[in-house]
mmCIF file of the N, C-alpha and C atoms, coordinates in Angstrom:
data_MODEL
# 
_entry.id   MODEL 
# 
loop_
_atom_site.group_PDB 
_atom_site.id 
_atom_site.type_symbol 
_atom_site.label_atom_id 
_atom_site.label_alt_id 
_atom_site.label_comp_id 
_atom_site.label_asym_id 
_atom_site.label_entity_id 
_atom_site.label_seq_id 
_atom_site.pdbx_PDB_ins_code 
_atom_site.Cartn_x 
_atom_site.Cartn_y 
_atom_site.Cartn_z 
_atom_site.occupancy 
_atom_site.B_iso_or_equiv 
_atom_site.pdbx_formal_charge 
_atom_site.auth_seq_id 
_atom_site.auth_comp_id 
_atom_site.auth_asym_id 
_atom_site.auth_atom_id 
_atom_site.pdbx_PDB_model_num 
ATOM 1   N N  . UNK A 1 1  ? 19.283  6.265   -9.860  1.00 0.00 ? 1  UNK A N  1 
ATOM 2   C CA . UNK A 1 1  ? 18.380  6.697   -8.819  1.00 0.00 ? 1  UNK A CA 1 
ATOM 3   C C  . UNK A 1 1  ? 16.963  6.758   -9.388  1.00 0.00 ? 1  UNK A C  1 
ATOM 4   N N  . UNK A 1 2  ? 16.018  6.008   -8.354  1.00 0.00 ? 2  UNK A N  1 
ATOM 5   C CA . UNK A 1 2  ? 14.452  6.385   -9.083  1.00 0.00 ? 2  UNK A CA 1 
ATOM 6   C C  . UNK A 1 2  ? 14.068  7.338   -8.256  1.00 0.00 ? 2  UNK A C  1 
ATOM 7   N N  . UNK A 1 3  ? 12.985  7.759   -9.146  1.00 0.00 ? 3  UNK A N  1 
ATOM 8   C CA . UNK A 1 3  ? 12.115  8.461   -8.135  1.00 0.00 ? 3  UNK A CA 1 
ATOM 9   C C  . UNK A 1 3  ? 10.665  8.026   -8.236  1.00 0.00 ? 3  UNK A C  1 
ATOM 10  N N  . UNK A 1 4  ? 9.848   8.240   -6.827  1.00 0.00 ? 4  UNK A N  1 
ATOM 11  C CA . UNK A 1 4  ? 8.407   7.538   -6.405  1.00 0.00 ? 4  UNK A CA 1 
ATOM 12  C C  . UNK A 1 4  ? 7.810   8.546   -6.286  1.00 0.00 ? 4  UNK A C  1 
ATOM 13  N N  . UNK A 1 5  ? 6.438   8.545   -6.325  1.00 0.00 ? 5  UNK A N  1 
ATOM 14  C CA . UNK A 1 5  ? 5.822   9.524   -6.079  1.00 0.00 ? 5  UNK A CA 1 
ATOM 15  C C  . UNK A 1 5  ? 4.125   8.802   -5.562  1.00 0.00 ? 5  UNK A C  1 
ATOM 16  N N  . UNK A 1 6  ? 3.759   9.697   -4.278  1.00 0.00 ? 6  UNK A N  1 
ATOM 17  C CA . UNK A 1 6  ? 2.511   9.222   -4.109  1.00 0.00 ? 6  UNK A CA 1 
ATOM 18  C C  . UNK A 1 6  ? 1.671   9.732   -3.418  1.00 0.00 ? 6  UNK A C  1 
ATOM 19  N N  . UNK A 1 7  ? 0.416   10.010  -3.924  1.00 0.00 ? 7  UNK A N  1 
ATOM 20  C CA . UNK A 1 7  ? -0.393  11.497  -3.209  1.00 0.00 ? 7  UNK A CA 1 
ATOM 21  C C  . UNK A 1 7  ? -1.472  10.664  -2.682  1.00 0.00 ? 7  UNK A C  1 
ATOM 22  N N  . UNK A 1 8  ? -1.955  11.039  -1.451  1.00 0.00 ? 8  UNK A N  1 
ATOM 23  C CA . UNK A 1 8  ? -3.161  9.925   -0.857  1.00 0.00 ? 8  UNK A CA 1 
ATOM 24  C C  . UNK A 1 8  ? -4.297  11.472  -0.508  1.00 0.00 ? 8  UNK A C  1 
ATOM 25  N N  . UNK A 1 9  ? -5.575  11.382  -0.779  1.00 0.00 ? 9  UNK A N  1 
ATOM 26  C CA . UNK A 1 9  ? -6.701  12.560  -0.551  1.00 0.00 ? 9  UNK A CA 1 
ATOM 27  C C  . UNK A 1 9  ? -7.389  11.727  0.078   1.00 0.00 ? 9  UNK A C  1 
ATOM 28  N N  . UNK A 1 10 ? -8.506  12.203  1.558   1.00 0.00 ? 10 UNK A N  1 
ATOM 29  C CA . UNK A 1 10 ? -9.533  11.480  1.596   1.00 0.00 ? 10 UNK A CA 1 
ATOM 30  C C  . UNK A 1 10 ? -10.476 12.527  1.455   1.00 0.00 ? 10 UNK A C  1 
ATOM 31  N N  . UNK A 1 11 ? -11.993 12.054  1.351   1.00 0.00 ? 11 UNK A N  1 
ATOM 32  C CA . UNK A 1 11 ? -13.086 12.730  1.606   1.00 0.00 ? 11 UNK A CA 1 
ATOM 33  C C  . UNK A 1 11 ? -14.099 12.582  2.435   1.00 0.00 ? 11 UNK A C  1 
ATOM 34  N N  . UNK A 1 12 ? -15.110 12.981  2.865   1.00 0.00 ? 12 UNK A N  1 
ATOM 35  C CA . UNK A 1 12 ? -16.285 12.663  3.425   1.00 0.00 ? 12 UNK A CA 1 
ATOM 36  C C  . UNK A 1 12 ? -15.933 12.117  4.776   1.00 0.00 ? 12 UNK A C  1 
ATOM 37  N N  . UNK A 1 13 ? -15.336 12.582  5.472   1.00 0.00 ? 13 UNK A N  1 
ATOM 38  C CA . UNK A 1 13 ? -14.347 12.376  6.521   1.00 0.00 ? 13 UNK A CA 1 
ATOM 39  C C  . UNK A 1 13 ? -13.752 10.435  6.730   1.00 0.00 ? 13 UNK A C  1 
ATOM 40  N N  . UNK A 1 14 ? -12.665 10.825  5.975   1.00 0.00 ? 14 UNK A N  1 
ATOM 41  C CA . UNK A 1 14 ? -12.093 9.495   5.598   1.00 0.00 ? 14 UNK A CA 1 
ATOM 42  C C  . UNK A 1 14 ? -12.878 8.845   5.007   1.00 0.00 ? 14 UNK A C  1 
ATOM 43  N N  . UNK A 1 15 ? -14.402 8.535   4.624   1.00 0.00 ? 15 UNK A N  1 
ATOM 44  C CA . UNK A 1 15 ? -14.776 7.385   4.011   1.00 0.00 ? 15 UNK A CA 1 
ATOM 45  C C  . UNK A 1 15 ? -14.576 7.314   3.172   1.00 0.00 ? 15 UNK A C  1 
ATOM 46  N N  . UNK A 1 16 ? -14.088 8.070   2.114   1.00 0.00 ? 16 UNK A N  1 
ATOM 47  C CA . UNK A 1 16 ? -13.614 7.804   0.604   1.00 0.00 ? 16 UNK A CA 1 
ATOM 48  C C  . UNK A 1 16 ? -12.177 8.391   0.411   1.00 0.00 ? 16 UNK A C  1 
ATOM 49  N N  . UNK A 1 17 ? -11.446 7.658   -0.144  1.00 0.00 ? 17 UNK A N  1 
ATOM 50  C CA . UNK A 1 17 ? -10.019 7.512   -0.059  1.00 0.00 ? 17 UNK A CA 1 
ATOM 51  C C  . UNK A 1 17 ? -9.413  7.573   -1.486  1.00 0.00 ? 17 UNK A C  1 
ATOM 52  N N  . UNK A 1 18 ? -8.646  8.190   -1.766  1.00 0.00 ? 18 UNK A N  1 
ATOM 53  C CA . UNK A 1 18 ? -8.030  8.292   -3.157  1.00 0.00 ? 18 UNK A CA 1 
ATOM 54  C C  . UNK A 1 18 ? -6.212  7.935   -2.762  1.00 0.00 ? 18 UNK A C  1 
ATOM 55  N N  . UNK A 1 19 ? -5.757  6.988   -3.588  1.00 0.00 ? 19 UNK A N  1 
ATOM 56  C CA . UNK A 1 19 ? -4.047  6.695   -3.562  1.00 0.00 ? 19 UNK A CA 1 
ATOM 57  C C  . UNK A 1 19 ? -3.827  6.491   -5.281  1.00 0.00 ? 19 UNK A C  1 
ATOM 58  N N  . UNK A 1 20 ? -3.071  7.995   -5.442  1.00 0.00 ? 20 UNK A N  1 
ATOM 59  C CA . UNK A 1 20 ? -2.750  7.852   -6.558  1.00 0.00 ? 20 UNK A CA 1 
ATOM 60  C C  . UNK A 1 20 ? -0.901  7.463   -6.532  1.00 0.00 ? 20 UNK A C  1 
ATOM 61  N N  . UNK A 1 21 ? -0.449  6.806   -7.331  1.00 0.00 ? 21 UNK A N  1 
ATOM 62  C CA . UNK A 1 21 ? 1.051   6.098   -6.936  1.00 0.00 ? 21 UNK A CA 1 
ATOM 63  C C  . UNK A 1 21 ? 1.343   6.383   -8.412  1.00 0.00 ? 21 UNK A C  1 
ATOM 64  N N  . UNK A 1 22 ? 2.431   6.633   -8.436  1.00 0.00 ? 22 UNK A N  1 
ATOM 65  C CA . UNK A 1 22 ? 3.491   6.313   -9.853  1.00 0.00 ? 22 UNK A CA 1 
ATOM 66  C C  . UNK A 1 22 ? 5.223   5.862   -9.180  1.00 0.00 ? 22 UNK A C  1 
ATOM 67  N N  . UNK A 1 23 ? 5.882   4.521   -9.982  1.00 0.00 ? 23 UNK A N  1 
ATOM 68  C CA . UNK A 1 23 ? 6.889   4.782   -9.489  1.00 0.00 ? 23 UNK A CA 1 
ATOM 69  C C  . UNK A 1 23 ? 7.816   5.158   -10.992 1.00 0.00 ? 23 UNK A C  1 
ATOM 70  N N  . UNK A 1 24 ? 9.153   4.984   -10.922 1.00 0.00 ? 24 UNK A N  1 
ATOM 71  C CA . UNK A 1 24 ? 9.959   4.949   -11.602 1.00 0.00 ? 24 UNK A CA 1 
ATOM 72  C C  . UNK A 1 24 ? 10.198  6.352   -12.430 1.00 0.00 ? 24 UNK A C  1 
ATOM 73  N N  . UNK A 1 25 ? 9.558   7.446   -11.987 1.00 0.00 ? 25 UNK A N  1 
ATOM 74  C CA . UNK A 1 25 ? 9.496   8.352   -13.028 1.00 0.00 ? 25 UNK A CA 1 
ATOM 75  C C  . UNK A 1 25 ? 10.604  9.396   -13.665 1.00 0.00 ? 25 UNK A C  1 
ATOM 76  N N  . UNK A 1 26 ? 11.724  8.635   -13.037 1.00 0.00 ? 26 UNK A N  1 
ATOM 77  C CA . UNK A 1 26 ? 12.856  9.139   -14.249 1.00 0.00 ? 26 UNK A CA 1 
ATOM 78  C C  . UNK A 1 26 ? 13.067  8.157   -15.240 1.00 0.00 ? 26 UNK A C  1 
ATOM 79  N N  . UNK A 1 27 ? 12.521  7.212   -15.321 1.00 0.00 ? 27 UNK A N  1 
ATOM 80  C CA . UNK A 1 27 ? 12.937  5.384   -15.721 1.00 0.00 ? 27 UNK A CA 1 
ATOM 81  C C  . UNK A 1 27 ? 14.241  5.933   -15.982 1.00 0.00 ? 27 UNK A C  1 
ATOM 82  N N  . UNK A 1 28 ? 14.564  5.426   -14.894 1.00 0.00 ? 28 UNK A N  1 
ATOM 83  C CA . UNK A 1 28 ? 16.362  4.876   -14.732 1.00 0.00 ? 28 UNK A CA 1 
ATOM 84  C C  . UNK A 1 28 ? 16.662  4.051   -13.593 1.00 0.00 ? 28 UNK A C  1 
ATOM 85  N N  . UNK A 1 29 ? 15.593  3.321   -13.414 1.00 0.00 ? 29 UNK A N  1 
ATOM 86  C CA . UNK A 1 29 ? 15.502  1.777   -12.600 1.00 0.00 ? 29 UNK A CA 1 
ATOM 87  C C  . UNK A 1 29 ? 16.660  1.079   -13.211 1.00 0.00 ? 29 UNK A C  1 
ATOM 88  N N  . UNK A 1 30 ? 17.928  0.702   -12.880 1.00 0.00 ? 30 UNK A N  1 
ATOM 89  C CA . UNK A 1 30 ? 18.923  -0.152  -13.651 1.00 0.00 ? 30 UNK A CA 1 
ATOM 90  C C  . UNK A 1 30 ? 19.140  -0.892  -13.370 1.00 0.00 ? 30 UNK A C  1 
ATOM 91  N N  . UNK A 1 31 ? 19.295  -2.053  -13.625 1.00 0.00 ? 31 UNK A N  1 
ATOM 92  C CA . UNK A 1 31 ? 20.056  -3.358  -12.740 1.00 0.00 ? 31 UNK A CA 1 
ATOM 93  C C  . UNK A 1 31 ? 21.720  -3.807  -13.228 1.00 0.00 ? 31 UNK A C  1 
ATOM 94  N N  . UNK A 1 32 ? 22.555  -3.764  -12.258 1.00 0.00 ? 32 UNK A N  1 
ATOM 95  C CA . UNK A 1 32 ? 24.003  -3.961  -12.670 1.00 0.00 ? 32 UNK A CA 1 
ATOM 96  C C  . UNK A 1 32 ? 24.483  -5.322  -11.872 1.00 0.00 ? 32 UNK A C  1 
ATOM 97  N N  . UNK A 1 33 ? 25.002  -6.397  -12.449 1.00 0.00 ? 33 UNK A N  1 
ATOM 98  C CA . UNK A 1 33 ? 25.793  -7.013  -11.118 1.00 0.00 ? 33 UNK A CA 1 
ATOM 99  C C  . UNK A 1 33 ? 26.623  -7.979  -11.973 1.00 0.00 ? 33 UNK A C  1 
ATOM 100 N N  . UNK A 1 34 ? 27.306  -8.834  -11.688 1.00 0.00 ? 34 UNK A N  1 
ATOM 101 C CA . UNK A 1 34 ? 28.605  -9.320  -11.992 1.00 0.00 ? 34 UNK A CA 1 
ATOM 102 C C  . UNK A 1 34 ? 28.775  -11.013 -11.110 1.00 0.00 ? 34 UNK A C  1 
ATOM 103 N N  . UNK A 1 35 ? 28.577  -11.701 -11.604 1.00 0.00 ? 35 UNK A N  1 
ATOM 104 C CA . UNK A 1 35 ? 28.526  -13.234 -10.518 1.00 0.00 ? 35 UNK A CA 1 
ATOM 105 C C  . UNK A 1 35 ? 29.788  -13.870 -11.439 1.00 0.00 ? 35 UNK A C  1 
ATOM 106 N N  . UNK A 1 36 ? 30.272  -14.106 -10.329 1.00 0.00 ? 36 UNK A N  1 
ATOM 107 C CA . UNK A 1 36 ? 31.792  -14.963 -10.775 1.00 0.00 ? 36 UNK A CA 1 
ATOM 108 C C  . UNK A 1 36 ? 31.627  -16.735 -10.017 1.00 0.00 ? 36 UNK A C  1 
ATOM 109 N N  . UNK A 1 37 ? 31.849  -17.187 -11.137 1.00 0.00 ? 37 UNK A N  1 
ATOM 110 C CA . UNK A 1 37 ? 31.438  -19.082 -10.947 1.00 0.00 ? 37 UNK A CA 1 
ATOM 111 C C  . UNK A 1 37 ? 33.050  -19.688 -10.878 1.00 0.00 ? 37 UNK A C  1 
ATOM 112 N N  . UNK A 1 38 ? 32.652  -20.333 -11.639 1.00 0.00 ? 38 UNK A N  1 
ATOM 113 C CA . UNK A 1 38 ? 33.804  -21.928 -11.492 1.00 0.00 ? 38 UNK A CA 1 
ATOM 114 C C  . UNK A 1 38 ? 34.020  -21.353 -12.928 1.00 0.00 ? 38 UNK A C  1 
ATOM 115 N N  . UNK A 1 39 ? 34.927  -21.274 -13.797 1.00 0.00 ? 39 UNK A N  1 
ATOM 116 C CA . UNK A 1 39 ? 35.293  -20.768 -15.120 1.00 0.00 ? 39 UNK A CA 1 
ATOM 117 C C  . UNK A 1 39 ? 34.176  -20.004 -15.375 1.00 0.00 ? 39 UNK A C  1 
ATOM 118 N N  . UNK A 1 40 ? 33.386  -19.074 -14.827 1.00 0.00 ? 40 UNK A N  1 
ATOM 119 C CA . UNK A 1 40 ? 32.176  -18.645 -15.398 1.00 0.00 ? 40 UNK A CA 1 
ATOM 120 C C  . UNK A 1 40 ? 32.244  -17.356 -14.929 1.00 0.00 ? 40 UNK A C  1 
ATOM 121 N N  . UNK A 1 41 ? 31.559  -16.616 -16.204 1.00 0.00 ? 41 UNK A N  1 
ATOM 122 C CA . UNK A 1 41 ? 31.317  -14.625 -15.121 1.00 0.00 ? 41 UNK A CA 1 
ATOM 123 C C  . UNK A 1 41 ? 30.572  -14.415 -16.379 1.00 0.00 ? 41 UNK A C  1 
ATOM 124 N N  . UNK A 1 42 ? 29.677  -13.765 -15.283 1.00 0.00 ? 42 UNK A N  1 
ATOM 125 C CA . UNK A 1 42 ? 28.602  -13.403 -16.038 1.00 0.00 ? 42 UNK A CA 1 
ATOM 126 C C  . UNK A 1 42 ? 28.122  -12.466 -15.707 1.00 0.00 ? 42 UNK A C  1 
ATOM 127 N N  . UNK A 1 43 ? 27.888  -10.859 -16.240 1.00 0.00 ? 43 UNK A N  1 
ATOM 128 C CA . UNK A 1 43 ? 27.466  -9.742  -16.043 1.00 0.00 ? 43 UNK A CA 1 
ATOM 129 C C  . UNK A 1 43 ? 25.963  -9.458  -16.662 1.00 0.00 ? 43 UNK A C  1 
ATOM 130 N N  . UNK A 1 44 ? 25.416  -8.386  -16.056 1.00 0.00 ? 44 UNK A N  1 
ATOM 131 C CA . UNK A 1 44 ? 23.946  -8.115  -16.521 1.00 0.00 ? 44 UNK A CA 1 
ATOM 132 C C  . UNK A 1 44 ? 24.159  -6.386  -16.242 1.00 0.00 ? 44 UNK A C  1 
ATOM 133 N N  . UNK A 1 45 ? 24.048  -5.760  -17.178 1.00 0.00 ? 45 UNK A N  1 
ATOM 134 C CA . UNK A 1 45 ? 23.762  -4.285  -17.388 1.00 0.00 ? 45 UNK A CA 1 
ATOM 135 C C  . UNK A 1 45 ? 22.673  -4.106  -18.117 1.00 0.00 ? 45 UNK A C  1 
ATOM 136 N N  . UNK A 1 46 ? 21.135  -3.271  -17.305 1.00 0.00 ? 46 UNK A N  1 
ATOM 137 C CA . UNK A 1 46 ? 20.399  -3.262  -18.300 1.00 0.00 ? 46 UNK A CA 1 
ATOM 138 C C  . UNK A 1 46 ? 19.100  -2.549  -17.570 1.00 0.00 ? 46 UNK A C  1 
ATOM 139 N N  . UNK A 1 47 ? 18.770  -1.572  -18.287 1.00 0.00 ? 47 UNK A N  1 
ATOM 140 C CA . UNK A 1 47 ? 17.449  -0.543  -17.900 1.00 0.00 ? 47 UNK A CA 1 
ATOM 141 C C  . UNK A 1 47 ? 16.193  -2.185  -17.839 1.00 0.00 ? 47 UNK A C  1 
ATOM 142 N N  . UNK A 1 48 ? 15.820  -1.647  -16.027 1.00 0.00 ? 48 UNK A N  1 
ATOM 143 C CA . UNK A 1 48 ? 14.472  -2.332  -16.044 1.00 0.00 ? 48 UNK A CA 1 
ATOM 144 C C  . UNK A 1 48 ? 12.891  -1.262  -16.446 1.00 0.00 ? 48 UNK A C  1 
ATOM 145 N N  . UNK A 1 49 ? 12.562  -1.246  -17.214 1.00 0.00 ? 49 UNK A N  1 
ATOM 146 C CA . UNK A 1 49 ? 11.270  -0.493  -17.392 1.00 0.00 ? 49 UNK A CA 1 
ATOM 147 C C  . UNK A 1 49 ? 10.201  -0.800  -16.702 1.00 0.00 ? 49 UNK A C  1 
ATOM 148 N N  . UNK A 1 50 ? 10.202  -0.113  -15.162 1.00 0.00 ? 50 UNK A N  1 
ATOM 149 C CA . UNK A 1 50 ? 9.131   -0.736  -14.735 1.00 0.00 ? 50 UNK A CA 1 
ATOM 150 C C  . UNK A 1 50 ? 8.248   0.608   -14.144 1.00 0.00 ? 50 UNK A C  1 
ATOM 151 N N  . UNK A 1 51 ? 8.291   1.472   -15.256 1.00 0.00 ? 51 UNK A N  1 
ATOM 152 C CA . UNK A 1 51 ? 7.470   2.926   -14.663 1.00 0.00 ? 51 UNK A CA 1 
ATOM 153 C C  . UNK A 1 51 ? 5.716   2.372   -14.777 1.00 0.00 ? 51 UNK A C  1 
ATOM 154 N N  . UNK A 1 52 ? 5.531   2.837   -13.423 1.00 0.00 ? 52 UNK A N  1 
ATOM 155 C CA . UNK A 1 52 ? 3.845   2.505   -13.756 1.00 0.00 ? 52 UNK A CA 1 
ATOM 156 C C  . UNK A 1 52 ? 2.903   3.564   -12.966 1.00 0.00 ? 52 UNK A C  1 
ATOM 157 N N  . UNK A 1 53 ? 1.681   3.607   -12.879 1.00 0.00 ? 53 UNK A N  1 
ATOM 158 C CA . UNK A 1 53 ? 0.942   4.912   -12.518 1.00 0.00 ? 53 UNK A CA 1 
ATOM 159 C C  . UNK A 1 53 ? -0.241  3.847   -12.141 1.00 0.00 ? 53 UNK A C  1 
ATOM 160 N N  . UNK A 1 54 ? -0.580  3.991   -10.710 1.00 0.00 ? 54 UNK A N  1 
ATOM 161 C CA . UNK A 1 54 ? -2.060  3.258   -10.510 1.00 0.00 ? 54 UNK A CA 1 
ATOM 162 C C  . UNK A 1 54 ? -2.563  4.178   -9.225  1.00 0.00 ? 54 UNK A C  1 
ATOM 163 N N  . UNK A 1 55 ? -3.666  4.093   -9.465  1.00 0.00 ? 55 UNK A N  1 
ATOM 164 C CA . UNK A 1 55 ? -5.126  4.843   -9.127  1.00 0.00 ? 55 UNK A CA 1 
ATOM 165 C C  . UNK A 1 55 ? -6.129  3.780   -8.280  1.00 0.00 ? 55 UNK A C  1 
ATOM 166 N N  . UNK A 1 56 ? -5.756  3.926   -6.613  1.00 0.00 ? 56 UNK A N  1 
ATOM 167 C CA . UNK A 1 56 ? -6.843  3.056   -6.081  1.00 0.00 ? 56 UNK A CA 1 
ATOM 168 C C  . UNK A 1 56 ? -7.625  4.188   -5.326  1.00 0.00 ? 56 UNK A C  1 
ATOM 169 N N  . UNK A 1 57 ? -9.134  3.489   -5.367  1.00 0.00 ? 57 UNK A N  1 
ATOM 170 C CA . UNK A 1 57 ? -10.369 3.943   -4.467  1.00 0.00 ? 57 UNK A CA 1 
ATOM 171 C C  . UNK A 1 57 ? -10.576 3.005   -3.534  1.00 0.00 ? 57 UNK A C  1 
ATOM 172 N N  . UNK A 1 58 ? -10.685 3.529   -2.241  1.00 0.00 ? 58 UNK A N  1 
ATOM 173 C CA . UNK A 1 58 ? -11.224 2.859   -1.578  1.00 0.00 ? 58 UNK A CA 1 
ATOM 174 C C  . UNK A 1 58 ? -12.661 3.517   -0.449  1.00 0.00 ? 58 UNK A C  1 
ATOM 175 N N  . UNK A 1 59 ? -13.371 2.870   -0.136  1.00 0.00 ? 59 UNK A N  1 
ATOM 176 C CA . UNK A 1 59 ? -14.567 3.335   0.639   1.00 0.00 ? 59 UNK A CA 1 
ATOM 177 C C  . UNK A 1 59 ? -14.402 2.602   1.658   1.00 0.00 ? 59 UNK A C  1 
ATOM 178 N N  . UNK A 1 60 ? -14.429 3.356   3.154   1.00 0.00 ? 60 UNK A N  1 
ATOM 179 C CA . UNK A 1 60 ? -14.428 2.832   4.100   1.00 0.00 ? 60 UNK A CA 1 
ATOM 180 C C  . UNK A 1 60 ? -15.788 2.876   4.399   1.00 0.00 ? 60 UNK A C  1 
ATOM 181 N N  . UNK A 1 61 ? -16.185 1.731   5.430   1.00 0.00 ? 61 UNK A N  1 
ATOM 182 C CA . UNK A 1 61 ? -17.745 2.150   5.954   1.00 0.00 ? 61 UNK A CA 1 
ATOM 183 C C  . UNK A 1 61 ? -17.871 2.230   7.211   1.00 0.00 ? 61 UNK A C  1 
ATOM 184 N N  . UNK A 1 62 ? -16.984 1.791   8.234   1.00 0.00 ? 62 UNK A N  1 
ATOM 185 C CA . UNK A 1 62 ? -16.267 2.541   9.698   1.00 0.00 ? 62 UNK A CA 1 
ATOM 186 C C  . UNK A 1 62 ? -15.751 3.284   9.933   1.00 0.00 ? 62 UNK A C  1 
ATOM 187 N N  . UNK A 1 63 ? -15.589 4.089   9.205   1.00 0.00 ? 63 UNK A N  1 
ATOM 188 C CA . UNK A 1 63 ? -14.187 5.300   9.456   1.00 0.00 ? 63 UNK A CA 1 
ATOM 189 C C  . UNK A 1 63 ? -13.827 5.659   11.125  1.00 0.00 ? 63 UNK A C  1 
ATOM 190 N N  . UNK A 1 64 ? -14.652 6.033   11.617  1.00 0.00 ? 64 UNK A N  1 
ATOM 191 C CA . UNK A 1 64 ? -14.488 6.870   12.774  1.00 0.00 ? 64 UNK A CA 1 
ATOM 192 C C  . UNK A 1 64 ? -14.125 5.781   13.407  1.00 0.00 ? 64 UNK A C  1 
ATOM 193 N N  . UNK A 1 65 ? -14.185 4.441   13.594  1.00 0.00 ? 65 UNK A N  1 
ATOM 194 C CA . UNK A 1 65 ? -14.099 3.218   14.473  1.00 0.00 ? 65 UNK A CA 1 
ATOM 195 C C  . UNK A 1 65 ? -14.890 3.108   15.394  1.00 0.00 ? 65 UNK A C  1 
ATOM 196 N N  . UNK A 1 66 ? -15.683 3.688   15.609  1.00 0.00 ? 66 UNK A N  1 
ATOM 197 C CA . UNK A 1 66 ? -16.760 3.583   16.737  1.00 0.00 ? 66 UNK A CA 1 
ATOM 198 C C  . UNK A 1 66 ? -17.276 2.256   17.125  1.00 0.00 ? 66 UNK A C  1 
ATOM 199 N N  . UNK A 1 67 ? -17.823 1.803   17.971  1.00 0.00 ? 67 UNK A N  1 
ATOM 200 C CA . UNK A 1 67 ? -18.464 0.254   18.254  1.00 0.00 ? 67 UNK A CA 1 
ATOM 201 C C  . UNK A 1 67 ? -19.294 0.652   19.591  1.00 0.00 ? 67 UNK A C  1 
ATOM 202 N N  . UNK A 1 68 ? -19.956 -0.335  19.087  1.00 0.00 ? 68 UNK A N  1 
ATOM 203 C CA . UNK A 1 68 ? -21.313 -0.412  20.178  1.00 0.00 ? 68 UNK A CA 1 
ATOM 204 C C  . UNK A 1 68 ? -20.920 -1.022  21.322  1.00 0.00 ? 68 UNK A C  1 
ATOM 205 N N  . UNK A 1 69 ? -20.986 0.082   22.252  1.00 0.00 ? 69 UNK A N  1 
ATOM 206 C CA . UNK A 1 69 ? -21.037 -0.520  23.548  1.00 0.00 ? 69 UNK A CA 1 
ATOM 207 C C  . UNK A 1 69 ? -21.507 -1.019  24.890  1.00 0.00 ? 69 UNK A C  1 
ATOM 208 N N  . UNK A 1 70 ? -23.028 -1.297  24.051  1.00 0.00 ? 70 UNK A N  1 
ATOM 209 C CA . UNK A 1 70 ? -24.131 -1.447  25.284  1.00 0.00 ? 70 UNK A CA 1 
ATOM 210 C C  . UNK A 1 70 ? -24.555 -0.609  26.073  1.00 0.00 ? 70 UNK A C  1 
ATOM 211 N N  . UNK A 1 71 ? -25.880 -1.021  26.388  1.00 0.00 ? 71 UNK A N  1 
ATOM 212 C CA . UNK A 1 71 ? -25.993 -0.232  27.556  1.00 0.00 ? 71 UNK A CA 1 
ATOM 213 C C  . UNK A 1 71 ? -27.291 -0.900  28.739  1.00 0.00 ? 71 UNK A C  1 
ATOM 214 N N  . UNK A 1 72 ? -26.027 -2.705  28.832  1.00 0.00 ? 72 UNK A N  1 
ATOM 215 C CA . UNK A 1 72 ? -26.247 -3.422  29.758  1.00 0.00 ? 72 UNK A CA 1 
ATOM 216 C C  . UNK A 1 72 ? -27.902 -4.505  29.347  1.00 0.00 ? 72 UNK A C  1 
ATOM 217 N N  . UNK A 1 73 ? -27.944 -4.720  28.585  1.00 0.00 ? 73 UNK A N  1 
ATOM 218 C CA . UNK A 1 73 ? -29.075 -5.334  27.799  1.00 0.00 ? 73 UNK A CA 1 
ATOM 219 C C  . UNK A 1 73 ? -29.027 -6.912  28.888  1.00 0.00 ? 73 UNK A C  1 
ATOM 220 N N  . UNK A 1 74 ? -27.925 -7.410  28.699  1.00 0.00 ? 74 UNK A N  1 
ATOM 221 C CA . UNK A 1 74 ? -27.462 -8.491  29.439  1.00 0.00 ? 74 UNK A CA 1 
ATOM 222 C C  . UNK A 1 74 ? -27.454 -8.652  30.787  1.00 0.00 ? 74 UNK A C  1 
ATOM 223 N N  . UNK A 1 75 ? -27.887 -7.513  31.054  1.00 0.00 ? 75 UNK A N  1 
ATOM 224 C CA . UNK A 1 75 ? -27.814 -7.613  32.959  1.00 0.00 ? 75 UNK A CA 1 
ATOM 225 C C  . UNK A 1 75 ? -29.204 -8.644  33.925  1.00 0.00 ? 75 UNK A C  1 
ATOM 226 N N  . UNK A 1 76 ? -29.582 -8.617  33.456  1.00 0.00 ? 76 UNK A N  1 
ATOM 227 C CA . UNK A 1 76 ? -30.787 -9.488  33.615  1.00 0.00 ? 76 UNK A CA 1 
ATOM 228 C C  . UNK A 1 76 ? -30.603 -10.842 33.584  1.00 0.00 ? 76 UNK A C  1 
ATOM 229 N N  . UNK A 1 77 ? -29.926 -11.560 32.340  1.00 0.00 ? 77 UNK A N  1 
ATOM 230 C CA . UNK A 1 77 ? -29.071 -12.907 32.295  1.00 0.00 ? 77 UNK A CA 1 
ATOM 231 C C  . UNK A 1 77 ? -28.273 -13.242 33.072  1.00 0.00 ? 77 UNK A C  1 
ATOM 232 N N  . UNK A 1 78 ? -27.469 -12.367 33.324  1.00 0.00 ? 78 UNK A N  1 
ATOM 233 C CA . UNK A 1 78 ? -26.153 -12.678 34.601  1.00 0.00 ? 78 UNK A CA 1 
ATOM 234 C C  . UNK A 1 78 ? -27.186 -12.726 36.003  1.00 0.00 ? 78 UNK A C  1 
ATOM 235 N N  . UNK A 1 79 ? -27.732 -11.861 36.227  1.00 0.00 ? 79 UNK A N  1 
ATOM 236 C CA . UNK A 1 79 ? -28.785 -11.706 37.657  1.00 0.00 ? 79 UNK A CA 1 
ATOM 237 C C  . UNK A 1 79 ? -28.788 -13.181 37.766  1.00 0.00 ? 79 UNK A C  1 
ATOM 238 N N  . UNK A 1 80 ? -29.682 -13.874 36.519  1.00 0.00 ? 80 UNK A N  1 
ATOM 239 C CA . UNK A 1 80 ? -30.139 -14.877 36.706  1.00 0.00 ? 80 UNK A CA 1 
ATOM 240 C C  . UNK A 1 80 ? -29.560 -16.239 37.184  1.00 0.00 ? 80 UNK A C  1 
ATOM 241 N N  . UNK A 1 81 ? -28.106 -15.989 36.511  1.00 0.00 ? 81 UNK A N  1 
ATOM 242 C CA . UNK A 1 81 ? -27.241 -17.062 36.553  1.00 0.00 ? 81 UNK A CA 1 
ATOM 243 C C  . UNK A 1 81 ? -26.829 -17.230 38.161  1.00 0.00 ? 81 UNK A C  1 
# 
């Protein structure tokens, strides 16, 4: 059994974002399996070491999603048409 772990913080209302991740942190990631051929068998027992720890930043520069929605600039063009 592994275990994951992963804490996400934002700041500055969402625009700055912290994802800190680690997985594997019992390392006891294992791989077991057994393939049976034509005269052939072949087993694999064996700790995968794949504990790792990464640290992303990210900066949003929309957060809130807001968008511009006029306020009819174009009405004059259509008149015209």
């Amino acid at each position: 059994m592994t275990v994951n772990a992963r804490l996400r913080k934002s700041f500055f209302k969402k625009h700055l974002v912290f994802l800190l991740q680690a997985s594997d942190l019992t390392k006891s990631n294992r791989e077991r399996w057994t393939y049976y051929g034509t005269d052939v068998i072949s087993r694999k027992d064996a700790n995968n070491f794949t504990r790792s720890i990464s640290l992303t930043v990210t900066y949003n520069f929309n957060a809130s999603r807001s968008r511009y929605k006029g306020t009819g600039a174009g009405n004059e063009e259509k008149k015209r048409l």
